[in-house]
C-alpha positions as MATLAB code, in Angstrom:
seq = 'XXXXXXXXXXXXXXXXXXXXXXXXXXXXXXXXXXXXXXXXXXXXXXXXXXXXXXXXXXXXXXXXXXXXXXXXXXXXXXXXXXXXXXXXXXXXXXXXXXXXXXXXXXXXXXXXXXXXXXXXXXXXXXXXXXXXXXXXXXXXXXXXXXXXXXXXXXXXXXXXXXXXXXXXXXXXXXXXXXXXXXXXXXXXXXXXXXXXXXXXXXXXXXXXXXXXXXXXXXXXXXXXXXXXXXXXXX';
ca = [
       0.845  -10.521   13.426;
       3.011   -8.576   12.991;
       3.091   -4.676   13.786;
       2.386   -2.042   11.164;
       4.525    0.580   11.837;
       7.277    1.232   14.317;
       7.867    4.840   16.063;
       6.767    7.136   18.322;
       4.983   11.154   17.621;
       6.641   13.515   18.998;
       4.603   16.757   20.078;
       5.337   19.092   17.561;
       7.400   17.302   15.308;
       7.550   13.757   14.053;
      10.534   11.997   15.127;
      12.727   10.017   11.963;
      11.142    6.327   12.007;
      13.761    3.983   12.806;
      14.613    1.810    9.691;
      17.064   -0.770    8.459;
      19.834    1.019    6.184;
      19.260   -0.909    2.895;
      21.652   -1.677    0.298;
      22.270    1.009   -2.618;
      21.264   -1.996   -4.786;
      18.201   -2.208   -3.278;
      17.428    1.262   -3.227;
      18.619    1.791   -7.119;
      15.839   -1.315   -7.937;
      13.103    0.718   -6.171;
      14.317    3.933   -8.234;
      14.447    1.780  -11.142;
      10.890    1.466  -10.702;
      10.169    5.221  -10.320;
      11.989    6.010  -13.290;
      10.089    3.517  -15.394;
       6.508    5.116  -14.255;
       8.378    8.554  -15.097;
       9.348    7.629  -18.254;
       5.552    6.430  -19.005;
       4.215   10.241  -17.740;
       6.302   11.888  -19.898;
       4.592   10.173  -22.814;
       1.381   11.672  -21.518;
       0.274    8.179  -20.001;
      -1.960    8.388  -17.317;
      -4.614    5.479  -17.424;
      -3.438    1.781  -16.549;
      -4.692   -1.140  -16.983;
      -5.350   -4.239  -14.449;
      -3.296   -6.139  -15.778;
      -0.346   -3.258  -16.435;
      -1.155   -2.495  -12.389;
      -0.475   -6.470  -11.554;
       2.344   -6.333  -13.716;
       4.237   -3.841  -11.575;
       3.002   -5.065   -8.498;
       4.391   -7.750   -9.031;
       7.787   -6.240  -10.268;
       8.161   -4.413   -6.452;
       6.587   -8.108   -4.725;
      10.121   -9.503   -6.695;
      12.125   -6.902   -5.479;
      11.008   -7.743   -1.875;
      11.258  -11.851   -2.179;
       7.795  -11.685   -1.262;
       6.876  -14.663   -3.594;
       9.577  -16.890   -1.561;
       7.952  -15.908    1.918;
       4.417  -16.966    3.451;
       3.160  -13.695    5.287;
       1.132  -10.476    4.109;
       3.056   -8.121    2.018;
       5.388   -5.958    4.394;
       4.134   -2.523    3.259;
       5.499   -0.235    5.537;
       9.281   -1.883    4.451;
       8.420   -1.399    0.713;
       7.408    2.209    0.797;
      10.310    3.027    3.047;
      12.228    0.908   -0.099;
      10.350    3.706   -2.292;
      12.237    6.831   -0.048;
       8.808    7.145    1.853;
       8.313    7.680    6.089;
       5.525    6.205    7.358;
       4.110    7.662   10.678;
       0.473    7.045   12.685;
      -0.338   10.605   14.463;
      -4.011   11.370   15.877;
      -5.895   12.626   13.092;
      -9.519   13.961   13.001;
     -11.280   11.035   13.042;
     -12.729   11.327    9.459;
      -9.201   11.512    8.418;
      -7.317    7.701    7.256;
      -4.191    9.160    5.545;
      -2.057   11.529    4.001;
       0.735   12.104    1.864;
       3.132   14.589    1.508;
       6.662   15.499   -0.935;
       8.888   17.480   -1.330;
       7.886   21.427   -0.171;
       8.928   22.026    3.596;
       7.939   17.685    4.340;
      11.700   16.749    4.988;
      12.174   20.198    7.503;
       9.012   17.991    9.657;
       9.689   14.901    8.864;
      13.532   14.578    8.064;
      12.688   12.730    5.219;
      11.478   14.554    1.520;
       8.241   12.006    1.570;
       5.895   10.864    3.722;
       2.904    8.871    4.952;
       0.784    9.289    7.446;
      -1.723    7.488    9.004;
      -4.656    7.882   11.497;
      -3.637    6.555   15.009;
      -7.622    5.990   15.909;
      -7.785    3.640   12.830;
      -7.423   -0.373   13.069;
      -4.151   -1.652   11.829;
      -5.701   -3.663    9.246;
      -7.590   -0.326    7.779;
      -3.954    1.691    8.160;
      -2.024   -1.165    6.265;
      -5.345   -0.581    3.188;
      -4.298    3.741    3.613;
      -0.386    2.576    3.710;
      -0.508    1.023    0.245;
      -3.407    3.290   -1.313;
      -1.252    6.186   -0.332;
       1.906    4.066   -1.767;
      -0.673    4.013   -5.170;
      -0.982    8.217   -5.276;
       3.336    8.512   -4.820;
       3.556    6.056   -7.642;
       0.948    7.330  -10.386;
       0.046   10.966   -9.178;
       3.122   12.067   -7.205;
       5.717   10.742  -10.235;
       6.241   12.964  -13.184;
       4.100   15.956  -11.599;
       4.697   19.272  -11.482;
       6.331   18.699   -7.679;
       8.376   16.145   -8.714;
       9.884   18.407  -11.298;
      10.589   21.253   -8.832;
      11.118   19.673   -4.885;
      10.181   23.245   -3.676;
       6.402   22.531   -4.976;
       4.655   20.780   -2.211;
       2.578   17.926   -3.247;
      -0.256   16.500   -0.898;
      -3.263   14.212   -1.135;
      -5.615   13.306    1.527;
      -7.682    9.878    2.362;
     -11.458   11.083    3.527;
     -12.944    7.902    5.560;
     -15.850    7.352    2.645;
     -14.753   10.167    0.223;
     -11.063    9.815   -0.668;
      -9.789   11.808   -3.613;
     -11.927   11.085   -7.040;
      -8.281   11.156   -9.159;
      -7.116    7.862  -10.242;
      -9.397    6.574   -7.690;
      -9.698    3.056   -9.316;
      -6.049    2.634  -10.036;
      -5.052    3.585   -6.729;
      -7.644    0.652   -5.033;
      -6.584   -1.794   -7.497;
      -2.481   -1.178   -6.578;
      -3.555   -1.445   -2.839;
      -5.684   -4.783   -4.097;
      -3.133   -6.101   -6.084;
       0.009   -5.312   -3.482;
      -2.069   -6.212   -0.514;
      -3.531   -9.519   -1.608;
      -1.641  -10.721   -4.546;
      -3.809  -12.959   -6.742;
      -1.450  -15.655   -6.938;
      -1.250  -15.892   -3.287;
      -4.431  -15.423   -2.567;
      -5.770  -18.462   -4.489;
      -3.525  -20.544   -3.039;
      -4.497  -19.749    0.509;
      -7.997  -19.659   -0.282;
      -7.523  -22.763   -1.361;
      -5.220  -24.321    1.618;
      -8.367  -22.325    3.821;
     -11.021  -24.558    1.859;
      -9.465  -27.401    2.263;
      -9.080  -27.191    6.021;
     -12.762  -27.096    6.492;
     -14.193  -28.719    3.217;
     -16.561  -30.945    5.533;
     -18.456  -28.465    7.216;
     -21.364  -26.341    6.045;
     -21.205  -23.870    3.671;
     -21.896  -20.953    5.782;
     -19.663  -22.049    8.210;
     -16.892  -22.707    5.855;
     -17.126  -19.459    4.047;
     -17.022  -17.929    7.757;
     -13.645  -19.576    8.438;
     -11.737  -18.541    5.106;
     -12.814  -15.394    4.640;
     -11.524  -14.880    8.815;
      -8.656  -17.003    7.663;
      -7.898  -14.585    4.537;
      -7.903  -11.669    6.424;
      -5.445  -12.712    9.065;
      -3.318  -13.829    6.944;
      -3.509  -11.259    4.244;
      -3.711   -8.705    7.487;
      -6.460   -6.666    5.521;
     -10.177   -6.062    6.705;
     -12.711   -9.105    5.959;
     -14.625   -6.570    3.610;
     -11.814   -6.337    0.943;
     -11.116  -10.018    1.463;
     -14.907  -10.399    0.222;
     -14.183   -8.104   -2.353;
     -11.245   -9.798   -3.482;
     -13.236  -13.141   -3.667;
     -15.578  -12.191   -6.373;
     -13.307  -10.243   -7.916;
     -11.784  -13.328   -8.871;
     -15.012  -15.611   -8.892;
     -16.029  -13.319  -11.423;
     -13.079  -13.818  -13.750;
     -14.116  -17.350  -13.654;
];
């Protein structure tokens, strides 16, 4: 599997993570993006709906080829695709993530956004933090009073078992939807069915579920999740 993030902590200061330059096409896409959520908070719209969320999911999953690849969604490369560093420092342990624009961010982090995770944390649990923290830029961040004036800091915090009560459900469903893409999923559920359809049930439910979260690189728990999420839509 491949690693979550790449870079080192410095002592004091985080050090720039290391990054391909991409294109000014690709970068204007991602924008294109930003400016469409923008656009949608100026007209005072702050609720979505699953299926608006999937929608723009899978707008960025285009963006990225992700449809024409067979590996978990690269998360860290899409954020940094948004303008967004991603660093893992030591953290309090209760601590999974922040976030953090604009304000004096870029003077710490050389860049004017960033995301940090807890370097105690699985990588799994810090690719979930990643894209819910991905989820606040997006529909909290965008068309806020900080992103009207760069000098206003904006900041959220992830609390292992109490993260932040705003948009709460819209921000899990973007990190469900990004991380585990419905349309993949099923079909790896189903190659994972098939490849033990003989044995037991336990046994079989054991293997794809274990096979889903590899290959999704998320914790089995949200694969569960995931599964009767969509059992339930029958």
């Amino acid at each position: 599997m491949a690693k979550i993030i790449q870079y080192n902590e410095g002592v004091k200061k985080a050090k720039r993570q290391e990054r391909t330059d991409y294109s000014s096409h690709e970068i204007k896409q991602y924008n294109d993006i930003v400016k469409q959520l923008r656009l949608k908070r100026h007209e005072n719209k702050y609720d979505y709906s699953i299926e608006e969320i999937k929608n723009i999911v899978d707008d960025i999953l285009k963006l990225d080829k992700y449809y024409n690849r067979n590996c978990a969604t690269p998360i860290v490369k899409i954020v940094n695709k948004f303008g967004i560093g991603a660093y893992k420092v030591d953290l309090n342990k209760e601590i999974s993530g922040k976030l953090f624009v604009n304000g004096t961010t870029k003077e710490l982090y050389n860049t004017d956004s960033v995301i940090i995770v807890n370097n105690k944390d699985k990588i799994y649990y810090q690719r979930f933090i990643v894209a819910y923290q991905l989820a606040c830029f997006l529909f909290e961040y965008i068309g806020s009073n900080s992103d009207k004036d760069n000098r206003i800091l904006f900041s959220d915090e992830y609390i292992l078992n109490r993260p932040s009560l705003r948009n709460e459900g819209i921000k899990c469903r973007f990190a469900t939807e990004i991380l585990m893409p419905e349309r993949m999923f099923c079909k790896q559920y189903i190659i994972a069915n098939q490849e033990c359809y003989y044995t037991n049930r336990e046994t079989r439910n054991m293997f794809i579920i274990k096979y889903l979260s590899q290959f999704f690189e998320v914790e089995t728990k949200l694969v569960i999740k995931r599964i009767n999420e969509i059992i339930a839509k029958g």
